[in-house]
PDB file of N, H, CA, C and O in Angstrom:
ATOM      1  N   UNK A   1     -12.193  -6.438  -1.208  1.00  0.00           N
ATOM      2  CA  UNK A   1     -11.280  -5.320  -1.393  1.00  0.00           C
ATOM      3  C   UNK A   1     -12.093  -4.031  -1.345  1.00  0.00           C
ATOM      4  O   UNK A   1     -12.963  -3.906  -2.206  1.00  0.00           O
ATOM      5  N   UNK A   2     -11.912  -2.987  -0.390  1.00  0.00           N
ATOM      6  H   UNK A   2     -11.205  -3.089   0.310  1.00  0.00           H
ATOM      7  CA  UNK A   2     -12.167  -1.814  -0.599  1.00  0.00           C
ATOM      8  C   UNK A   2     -11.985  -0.961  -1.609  1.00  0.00           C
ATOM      9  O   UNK A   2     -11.188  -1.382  -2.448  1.00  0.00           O
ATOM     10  N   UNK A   3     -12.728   0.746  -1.961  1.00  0.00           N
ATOM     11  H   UNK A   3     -13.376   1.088  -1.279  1.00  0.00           H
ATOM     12  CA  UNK A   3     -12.367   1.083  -3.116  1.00  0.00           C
ATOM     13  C   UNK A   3     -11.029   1.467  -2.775  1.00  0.00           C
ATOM     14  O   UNK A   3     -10.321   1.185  -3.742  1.00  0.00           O
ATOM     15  N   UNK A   4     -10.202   2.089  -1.658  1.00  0.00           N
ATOM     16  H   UNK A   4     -10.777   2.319  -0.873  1.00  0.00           H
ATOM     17  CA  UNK A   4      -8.752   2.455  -1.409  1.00  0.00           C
ATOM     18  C   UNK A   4      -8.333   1.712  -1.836  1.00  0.00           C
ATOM     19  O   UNK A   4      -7.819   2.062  -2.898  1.00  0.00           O
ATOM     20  N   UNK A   5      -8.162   0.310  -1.539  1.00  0.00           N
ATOM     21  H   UNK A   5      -8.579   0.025  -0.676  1.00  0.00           H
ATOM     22  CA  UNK A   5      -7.107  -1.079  -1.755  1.00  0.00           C
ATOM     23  C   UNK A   5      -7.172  -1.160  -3.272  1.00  0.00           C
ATOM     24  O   UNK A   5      -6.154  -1.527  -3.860  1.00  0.00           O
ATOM     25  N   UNK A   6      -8.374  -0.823  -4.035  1.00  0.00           N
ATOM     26  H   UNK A   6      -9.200  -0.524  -3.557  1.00  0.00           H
ATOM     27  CA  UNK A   6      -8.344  -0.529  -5.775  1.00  0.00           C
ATOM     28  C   UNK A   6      -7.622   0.282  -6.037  1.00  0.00           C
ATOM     29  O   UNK A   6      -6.739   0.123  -6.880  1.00  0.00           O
ATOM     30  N   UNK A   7      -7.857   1.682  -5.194  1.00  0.00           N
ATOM     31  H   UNK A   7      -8.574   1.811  -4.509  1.00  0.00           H
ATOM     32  CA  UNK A   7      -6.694   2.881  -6.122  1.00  0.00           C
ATOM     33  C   UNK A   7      -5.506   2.444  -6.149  1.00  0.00           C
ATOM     34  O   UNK A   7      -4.719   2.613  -7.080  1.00  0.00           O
ATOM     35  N   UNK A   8      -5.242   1.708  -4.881  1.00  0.00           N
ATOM     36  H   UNK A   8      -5.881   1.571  -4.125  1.00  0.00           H
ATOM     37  CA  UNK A   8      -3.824   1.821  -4.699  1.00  0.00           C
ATOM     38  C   UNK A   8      -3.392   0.310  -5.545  1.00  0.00           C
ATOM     39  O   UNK A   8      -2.324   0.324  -6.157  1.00  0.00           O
ATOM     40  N   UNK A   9      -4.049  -0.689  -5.560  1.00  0.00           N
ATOM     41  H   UNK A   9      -4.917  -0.700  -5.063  1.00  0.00           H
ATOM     42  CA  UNK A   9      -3.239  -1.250  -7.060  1.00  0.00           C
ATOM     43  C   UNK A   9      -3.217  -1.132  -8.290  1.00  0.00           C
ATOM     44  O   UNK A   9      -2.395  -1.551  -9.104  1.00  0.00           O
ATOM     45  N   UNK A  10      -4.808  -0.127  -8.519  1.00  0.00           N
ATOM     46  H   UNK A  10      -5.476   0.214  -7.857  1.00  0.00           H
ATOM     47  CA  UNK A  10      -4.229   0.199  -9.991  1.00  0.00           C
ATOM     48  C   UNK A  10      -3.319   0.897 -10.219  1.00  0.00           C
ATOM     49  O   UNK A  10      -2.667   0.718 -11.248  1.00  0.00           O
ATOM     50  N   UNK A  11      -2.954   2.055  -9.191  1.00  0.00           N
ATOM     51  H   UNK A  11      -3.483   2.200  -8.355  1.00  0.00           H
ATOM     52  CA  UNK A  11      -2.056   2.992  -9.234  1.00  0.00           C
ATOM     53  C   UNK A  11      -0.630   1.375  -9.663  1.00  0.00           C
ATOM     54  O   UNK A  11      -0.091   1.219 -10.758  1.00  0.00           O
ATOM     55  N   UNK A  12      -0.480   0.770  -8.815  1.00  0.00           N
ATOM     56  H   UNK A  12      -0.918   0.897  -7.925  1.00  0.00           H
ATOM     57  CA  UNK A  12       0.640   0.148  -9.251  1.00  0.00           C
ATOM     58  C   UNK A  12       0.753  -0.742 -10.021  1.00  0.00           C
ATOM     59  O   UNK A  12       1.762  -1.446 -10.057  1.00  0.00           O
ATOM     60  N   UNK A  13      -0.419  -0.918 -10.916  1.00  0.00           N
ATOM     61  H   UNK A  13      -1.238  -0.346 -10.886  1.00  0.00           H
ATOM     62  CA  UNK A  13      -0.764  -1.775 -11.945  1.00  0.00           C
ATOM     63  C   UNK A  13      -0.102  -1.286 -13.067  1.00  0.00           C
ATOM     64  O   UNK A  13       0.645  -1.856 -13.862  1.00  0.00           O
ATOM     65  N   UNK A  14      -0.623   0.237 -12.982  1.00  0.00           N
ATOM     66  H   UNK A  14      -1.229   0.701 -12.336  1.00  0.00           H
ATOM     67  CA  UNK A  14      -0.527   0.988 -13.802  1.00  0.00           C
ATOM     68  C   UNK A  14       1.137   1.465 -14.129  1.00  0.00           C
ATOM     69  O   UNK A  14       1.823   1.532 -15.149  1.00  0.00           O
ATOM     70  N   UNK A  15       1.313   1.696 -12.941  1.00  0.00           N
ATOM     71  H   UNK A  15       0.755   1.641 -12.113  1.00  0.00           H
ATOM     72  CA  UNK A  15       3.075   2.053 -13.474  1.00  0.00           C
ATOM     73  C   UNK A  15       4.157   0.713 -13.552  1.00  0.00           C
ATOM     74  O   UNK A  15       5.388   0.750 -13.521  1.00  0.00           O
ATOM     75  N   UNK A  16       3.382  -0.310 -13.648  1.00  0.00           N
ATOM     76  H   UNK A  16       2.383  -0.340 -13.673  1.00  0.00           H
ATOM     77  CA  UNK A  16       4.209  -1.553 -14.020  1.00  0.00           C
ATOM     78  C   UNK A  16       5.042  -2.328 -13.114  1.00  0.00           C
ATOM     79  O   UNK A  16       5.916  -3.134 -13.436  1.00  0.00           O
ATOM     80  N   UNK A  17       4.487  -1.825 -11.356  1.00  0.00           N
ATOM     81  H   UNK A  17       3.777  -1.170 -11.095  1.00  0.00           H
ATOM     82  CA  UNK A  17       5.119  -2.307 -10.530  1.00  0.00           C
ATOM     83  C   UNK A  17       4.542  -3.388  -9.809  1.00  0.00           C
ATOM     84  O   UNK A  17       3.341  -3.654  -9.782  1.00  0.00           O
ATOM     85  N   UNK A  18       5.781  -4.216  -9.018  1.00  0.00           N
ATOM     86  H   UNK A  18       6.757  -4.000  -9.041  1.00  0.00           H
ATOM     87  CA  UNK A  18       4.951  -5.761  -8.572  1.00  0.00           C
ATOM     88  C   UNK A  18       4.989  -5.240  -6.956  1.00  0.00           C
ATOM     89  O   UNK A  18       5.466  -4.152  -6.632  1.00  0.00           O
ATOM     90  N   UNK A  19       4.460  -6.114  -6.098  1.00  0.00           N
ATOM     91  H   UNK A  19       4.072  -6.997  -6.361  1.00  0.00           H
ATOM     92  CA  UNK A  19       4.731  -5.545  -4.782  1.00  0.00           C
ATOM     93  C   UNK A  19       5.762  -5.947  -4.272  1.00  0.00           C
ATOM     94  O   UNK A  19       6.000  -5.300  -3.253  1.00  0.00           O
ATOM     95  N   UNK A  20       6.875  -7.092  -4.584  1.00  0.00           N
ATOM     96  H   UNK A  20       6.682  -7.618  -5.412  1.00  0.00           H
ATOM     97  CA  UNK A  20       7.937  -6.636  -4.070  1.00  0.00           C
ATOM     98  C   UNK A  20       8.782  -5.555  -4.602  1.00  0.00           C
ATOM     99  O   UNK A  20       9.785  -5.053  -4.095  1.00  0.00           O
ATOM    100  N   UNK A  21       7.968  -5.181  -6.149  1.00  0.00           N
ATOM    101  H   UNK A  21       7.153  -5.589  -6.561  1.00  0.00           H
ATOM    102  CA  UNK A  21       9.522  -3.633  -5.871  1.00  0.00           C
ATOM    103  C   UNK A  21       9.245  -2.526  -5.392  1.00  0.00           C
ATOM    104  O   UNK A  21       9.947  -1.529  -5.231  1.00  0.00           O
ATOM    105  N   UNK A  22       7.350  -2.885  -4.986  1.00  0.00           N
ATOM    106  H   UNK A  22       6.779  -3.696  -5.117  1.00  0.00           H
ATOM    107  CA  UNK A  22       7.236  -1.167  -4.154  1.00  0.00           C
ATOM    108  C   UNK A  22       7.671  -1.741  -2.588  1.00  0.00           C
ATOM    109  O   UNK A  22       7.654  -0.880  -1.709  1.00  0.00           O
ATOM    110  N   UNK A  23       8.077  -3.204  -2.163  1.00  0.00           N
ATOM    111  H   UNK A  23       8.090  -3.903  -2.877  1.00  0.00           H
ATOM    112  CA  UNK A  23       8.633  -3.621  -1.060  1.00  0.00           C
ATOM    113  C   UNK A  23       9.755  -2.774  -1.278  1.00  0.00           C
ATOM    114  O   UNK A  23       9.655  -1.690  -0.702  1.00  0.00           O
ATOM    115  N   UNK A  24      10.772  -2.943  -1.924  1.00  0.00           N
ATOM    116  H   UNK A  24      10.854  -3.824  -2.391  1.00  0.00           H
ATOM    117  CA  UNK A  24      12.269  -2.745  -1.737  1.00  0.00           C
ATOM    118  C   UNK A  24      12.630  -1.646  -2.219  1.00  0.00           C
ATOM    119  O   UNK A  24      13.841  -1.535  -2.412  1.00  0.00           O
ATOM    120  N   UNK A  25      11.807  -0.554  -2.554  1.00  0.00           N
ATOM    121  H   UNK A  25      10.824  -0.644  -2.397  1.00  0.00           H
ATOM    122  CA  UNK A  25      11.566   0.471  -2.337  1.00  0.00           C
ATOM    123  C   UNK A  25      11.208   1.599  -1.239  1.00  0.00           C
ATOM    124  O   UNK A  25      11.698   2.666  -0.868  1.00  0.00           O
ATOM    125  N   UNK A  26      10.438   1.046  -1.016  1.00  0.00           N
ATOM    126  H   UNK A  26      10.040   0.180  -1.317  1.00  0.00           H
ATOM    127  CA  UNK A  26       9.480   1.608   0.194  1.00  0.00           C
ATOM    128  C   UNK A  26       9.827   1.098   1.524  1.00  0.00           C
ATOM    129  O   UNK A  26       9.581   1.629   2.607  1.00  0.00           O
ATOM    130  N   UNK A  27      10.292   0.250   1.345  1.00  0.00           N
ATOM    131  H   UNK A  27      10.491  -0.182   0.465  1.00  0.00           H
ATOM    132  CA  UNK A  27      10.764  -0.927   2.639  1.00  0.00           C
ATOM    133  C   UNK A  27       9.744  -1.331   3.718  1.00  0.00           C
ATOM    134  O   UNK A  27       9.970  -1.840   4.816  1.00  0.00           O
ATOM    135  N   UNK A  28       8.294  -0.910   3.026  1.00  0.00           N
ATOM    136  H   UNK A  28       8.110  -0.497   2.134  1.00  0.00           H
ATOM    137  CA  UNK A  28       7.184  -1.597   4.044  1.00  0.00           C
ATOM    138  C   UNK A  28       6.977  -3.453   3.164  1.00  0.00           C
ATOM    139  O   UNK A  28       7.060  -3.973   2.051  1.00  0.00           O
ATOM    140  N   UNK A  29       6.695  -3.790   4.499  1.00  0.00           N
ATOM    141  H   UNK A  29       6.627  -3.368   5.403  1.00  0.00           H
ATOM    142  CA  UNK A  29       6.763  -5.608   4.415  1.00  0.00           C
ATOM    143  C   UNK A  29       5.309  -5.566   3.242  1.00  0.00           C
ATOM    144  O   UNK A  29       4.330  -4.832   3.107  1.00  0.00           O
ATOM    145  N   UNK A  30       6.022  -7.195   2.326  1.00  0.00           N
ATOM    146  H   UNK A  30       6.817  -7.792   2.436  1.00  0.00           H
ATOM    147  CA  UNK A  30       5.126  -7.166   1.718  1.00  0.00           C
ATOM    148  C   UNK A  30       3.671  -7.718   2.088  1.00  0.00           C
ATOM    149  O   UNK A  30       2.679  -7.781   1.362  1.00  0.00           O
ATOM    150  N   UNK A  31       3.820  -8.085   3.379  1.00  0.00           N
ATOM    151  H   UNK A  31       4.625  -8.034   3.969  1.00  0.00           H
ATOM    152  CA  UNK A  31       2.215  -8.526   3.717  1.00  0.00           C
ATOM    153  C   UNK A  31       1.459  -7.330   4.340  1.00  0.00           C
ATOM    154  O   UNK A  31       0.258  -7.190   4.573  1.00  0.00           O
ATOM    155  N   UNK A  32       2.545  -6.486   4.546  1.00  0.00           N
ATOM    156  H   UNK A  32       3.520  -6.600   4.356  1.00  0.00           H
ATOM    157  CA  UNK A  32       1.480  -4.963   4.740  1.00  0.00           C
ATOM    158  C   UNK A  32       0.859  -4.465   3.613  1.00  0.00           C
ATOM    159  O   UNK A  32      -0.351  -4.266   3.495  1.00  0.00           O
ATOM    160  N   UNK A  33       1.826  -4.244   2.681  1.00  0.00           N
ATOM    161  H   UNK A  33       2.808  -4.405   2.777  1.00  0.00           H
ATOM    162  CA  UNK A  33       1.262  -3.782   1.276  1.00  0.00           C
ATOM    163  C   UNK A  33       0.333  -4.666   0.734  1.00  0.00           C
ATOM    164  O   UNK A  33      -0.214  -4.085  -0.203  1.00  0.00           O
ATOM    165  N   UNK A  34      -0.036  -5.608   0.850  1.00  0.00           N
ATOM    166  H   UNK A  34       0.409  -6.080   1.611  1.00  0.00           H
ATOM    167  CA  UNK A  34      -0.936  -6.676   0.490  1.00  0.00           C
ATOM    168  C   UNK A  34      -2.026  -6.520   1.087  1.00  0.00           C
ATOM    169  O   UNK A  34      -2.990  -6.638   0.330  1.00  0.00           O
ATOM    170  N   UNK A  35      -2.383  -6.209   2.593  1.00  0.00           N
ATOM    171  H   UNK A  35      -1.601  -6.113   3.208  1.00  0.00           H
ATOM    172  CA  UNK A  35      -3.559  -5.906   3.649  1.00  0.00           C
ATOM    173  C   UNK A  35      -3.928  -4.490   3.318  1.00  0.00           C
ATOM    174  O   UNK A  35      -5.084  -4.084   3.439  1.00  0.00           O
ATOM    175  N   UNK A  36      -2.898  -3.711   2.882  1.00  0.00           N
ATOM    176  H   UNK A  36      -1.959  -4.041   2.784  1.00  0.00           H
ATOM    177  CA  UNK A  36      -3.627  -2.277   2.609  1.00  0.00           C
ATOM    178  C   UNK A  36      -4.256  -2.542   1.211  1.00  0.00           C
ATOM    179  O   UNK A  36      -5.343  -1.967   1.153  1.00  0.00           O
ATOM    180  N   UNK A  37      -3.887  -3.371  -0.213  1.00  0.00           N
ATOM    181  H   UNK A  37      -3.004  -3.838  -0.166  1.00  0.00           H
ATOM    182  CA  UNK A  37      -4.335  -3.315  -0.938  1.00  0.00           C
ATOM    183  C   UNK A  37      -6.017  -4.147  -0.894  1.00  0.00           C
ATOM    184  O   UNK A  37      -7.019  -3.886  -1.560  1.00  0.00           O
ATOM    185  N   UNK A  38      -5.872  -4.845  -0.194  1.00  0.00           N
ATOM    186  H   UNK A  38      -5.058  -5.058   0.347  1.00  0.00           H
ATOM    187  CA  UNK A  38      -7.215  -5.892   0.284  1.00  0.00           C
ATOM    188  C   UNK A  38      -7.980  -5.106   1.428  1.00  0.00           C
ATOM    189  O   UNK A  38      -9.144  -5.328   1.096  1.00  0.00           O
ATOM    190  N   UNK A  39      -8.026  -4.560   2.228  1.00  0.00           N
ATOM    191  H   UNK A  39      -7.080  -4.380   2.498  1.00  0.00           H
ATOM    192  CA  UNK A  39      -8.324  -3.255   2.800  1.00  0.00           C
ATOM    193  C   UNK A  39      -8.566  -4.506   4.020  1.00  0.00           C
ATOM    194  O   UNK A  39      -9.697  -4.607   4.496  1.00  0.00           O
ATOM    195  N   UNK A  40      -7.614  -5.315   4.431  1.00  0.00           N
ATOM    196  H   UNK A  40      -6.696  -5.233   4.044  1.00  0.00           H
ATOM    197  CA  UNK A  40      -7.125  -6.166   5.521  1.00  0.00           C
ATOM    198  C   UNK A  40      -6.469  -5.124   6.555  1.00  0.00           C
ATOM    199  O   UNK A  40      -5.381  -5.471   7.015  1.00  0.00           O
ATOM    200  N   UNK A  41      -6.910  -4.081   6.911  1.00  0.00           N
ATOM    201  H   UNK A  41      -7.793  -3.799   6.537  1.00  0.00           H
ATOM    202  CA  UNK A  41      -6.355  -3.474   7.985  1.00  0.00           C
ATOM    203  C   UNK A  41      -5.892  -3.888   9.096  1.00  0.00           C
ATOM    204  O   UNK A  41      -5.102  -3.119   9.645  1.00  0.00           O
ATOM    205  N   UNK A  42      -6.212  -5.230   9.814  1.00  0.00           N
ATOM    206  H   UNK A  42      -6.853  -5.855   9.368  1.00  0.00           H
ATOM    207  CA  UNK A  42      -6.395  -6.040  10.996  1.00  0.00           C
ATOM    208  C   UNK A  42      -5.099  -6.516  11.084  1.00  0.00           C
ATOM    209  O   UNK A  42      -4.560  -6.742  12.167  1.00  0.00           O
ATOM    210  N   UNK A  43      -4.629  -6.664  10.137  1.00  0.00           N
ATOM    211  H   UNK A  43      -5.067  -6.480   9.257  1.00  0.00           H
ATOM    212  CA  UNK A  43      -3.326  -7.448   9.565  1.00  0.00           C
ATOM    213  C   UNK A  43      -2.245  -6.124  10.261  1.00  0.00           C
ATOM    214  O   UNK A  43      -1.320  -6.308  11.051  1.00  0.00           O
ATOM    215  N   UNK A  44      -2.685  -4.863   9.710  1.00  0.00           N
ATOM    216  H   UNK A  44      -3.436  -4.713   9.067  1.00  0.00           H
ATOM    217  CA  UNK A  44      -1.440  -4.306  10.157  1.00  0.00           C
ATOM    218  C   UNK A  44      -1.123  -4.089  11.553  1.00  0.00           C
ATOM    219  O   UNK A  44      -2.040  -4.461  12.285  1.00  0.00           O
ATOM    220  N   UNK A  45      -0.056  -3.575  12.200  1.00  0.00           N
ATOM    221  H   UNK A  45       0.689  -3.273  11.605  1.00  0.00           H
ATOM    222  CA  UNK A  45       0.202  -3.605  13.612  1.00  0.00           C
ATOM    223  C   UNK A  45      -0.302  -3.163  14.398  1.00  0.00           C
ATOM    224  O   UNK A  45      -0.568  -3.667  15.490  1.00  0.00           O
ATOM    225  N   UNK A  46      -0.650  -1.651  13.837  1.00  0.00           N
ATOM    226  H   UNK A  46      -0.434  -1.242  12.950  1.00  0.00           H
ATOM    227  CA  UNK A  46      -1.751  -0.331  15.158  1.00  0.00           C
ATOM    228  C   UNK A  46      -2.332   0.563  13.444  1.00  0.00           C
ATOM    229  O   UNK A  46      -2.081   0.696  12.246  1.00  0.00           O
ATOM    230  N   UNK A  47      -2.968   0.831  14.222  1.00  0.00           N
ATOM    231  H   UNK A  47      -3.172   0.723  15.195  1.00  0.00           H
ATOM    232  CA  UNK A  47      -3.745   2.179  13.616  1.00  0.00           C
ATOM    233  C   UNK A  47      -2.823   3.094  12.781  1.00  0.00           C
ATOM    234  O   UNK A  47      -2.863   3.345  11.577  1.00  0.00           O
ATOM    235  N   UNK A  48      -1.923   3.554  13.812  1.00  0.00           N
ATOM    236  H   UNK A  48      -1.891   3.350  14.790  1.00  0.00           H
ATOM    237  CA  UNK A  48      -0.769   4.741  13.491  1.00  0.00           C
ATOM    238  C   UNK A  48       0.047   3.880  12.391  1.00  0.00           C
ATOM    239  O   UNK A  48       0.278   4.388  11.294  1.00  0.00           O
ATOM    240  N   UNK A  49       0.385   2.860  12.630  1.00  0.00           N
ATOM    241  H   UNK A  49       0.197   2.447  13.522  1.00  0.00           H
ATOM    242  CA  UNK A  49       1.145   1.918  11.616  1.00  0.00           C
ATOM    243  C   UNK A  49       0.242   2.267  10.313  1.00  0.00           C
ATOM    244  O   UNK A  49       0.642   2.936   9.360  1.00  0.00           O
ATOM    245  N   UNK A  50      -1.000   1.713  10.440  1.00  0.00           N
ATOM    246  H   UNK A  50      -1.325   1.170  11.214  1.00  0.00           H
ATOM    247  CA  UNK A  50      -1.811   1.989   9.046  1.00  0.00           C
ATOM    248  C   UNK A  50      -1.985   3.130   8.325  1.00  0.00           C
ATOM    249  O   UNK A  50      -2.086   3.032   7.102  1.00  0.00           O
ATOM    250  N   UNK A  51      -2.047   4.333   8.924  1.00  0.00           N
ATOM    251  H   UNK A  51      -1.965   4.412   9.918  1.00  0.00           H
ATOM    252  CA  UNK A  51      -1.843   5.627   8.832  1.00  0.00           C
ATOM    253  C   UNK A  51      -0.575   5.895   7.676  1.00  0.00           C
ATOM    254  O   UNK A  51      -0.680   6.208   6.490  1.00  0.00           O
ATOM    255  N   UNK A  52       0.827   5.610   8.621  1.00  0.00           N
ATOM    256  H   UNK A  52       0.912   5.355   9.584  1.00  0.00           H
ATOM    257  CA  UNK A  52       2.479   5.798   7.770  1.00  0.00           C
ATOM    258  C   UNK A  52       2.203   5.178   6.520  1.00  0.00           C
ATOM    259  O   UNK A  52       2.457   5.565   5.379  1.00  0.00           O
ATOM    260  N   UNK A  53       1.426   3.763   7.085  1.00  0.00           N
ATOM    261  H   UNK A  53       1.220   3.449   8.012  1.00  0.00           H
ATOM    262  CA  UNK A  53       1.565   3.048   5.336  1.00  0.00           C
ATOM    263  C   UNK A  53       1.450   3.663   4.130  1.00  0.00           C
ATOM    264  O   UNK A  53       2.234   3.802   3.191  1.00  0.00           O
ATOM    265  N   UNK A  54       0.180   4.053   4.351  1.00  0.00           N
ATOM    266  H   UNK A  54      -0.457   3.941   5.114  1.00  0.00           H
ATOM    267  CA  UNK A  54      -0.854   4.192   3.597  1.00  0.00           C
ATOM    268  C   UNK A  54      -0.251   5.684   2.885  1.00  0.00           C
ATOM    269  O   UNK A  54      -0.196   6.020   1.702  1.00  0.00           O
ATOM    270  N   UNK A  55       0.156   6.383   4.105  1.00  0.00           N
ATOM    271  H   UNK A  55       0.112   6.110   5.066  1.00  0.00           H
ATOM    272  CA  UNK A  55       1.139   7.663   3.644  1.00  0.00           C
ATOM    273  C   UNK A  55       2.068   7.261   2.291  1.00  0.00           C
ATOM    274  O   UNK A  55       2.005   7.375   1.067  1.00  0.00           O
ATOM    275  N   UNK A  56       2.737   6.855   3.057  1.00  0.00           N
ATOM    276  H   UNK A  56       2.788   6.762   4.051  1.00  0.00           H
ATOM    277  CA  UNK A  56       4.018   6.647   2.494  1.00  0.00           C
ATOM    278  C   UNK A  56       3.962   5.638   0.703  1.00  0.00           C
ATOM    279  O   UNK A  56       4.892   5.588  -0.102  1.00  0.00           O
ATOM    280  N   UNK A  57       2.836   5.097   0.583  1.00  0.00           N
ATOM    281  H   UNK A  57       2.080   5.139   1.236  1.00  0.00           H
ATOM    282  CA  UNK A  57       2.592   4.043  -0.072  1.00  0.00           C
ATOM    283  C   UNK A  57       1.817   5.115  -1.439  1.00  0.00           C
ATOM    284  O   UNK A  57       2.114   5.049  -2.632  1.00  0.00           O
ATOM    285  N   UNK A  58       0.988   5.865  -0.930  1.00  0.00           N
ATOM    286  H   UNK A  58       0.747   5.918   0.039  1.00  0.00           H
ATOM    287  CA  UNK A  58       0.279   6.723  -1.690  1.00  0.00           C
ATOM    288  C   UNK A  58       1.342   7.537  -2.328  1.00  0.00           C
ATOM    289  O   UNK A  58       1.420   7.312  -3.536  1.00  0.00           O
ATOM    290  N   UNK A  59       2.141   8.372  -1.903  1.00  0.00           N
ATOM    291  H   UNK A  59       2.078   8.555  -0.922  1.00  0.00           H
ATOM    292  CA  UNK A  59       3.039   9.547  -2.045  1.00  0.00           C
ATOM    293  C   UNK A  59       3.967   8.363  -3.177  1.00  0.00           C
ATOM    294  O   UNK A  59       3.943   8.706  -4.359  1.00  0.00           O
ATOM    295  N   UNK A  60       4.730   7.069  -2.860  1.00  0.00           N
ATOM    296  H   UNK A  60       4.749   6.791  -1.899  1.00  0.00           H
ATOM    297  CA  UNK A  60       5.215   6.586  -3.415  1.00  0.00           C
ATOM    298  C   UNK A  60       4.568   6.201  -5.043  1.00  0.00           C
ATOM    299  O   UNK A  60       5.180   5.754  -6.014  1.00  0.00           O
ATOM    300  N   UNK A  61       3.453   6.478  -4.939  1.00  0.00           N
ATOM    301  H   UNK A  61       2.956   6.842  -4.151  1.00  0.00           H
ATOM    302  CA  UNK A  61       2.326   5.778  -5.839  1.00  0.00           C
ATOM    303  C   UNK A  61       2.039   7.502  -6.602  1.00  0.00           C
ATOM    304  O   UNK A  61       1.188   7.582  -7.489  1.00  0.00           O
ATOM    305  N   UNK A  62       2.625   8.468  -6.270  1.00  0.00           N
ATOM    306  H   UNK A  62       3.315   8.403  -5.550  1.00  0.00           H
ATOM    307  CA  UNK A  62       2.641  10.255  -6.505  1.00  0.00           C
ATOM    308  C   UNK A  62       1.074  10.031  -6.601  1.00  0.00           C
ATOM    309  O   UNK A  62       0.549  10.135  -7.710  1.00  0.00           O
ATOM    310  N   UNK A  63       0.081   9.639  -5.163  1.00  0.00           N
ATOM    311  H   UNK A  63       0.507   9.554  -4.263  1.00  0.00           H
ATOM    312  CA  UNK A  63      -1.169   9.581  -5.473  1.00  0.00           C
ATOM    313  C   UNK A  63      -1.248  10.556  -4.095  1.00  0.00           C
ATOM    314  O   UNK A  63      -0.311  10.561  -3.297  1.00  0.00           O
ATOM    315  N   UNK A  64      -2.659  11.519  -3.857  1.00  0.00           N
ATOM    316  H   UNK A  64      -3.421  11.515  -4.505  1.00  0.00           H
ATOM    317  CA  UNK A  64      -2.835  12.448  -3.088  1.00  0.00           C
ATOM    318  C   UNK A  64      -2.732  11.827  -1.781  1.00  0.00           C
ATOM    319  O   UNK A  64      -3.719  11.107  -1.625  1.00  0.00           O
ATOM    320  N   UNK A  65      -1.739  11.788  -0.490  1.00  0.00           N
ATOM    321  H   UNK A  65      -0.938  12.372  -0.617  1.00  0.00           H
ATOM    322  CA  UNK A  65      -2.042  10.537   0.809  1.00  0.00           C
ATOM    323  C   UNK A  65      -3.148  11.134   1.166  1.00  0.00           C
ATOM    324  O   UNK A  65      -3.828  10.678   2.085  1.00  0.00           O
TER     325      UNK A  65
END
């Protein structure tokens, strides 16, 4: 696990969330959110895909994207 893939689960450690409810929230798949937290990038689709995630996942997480 990278240190990113750390922020971003303590961040959701921390506010008491599992990854399917930042799934059904966020509506990114939970094996994306799983590869960004493991810093499994390979996993996701393109680059630009990894990019939105990571956006969208952070901001959801009110962490700086």
């Amino acid at each position: 696990m990278d240190e990113l893939g750390q922020i971003l689960r303590q961040a959701r450690e921390n506010k008491g969330l599992s990854i399917e409810e930042v799934h059904e929230e966020t509506r990114i798949n939970v094996r994306y959110l799983e590869a960004l937290e493991n810093g499994e990038y390979s996993i996701l689709p393109s680059a630009a895909h990894a990019r939105g995630f990571l956006r969208n996942y952070a901001r959801f997480l009110d962490l700086d994207p």
